[in-house]
N, C-alpha and C positions, 0 to 999 in steps of 0.2 A: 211650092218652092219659096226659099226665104229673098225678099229683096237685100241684094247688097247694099253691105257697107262700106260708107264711102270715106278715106280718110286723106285730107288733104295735107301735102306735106309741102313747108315754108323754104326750111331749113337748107342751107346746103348738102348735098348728100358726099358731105368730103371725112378723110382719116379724121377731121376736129369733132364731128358731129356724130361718129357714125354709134360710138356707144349708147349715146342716149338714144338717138332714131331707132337703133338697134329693138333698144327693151317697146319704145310707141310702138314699133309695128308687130313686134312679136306680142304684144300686150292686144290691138287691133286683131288682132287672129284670133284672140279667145272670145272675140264680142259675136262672134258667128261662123256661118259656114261658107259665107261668101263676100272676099274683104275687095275694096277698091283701092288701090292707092293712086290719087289724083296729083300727079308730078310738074303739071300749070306752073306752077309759082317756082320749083326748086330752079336756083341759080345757080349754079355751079354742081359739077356734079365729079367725082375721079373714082380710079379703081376701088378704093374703099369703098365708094358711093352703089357701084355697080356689083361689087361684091355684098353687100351688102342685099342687093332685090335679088339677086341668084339665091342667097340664106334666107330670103324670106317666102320665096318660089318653094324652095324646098321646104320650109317649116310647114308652109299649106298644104305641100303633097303629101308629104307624111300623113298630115290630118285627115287628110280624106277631101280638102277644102279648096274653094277654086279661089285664086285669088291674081289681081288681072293689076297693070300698071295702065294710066289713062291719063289722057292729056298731057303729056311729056314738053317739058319749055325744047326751046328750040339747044341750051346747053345739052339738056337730057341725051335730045338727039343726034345733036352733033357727036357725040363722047362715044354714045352705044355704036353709030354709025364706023368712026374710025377703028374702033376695036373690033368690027365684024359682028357685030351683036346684036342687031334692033330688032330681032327679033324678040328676044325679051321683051317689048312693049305688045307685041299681039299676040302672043300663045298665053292662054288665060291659063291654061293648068297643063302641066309638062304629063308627057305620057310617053309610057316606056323608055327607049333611050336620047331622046330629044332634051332632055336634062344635063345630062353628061355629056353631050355631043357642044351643049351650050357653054357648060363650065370648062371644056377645053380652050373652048375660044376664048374665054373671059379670062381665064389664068396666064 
């Protein structure tokens, strides 16, 4: 089994940031088959933000790839928390309909 990859993210995960974040984590997906993204540091975090790990959840699962969010700041949590959502932080790879059951809550 390959040790994951861990990729720490600074940035705030808002609509300013989310193109560029966009192509770093989609770019982090092709470095392997099991990616980290270490959420510690993000400050601020909005729909775009969260929309955003939902399209990068999803680019993993397509792939075949497990890829997991860790260490979430306490923004992270708060945001995912009000929107019904933290689960996104501990299902490491979505299986069968636990995807779509997320992305209704997120939308």
């Amino acid at each position: 089994m390959n040790a994951p990859f861990t990729v720490q993210i600074e940035l705030a995960l808002t609509i300013y940031h989310a193109a560029e974040l966009k192509e770093a984590m989609l770019d982090a997906l092709e470095r392997g088959p099991c990616v980290r993204f270490d959420l510690s540091a993000v400050p601020e975090i909005d729909c775009a933000g969260v929309q955003l790990l939902v399209a990068t959840r999803r680019s993993a699962a397509d792939r075949g790839q497990t890829c997991a969010f860790v260490g979430a700041s306490d923004p992270v949590q708060a945001t995912l928390a009000l929107l019904g959502a933290p689960q996104l932080l501990t299902q490491a790879q979505p299986v069968g309909g636990t995807l779509a059951a997320l992305e209704e809550t997120v939308s």
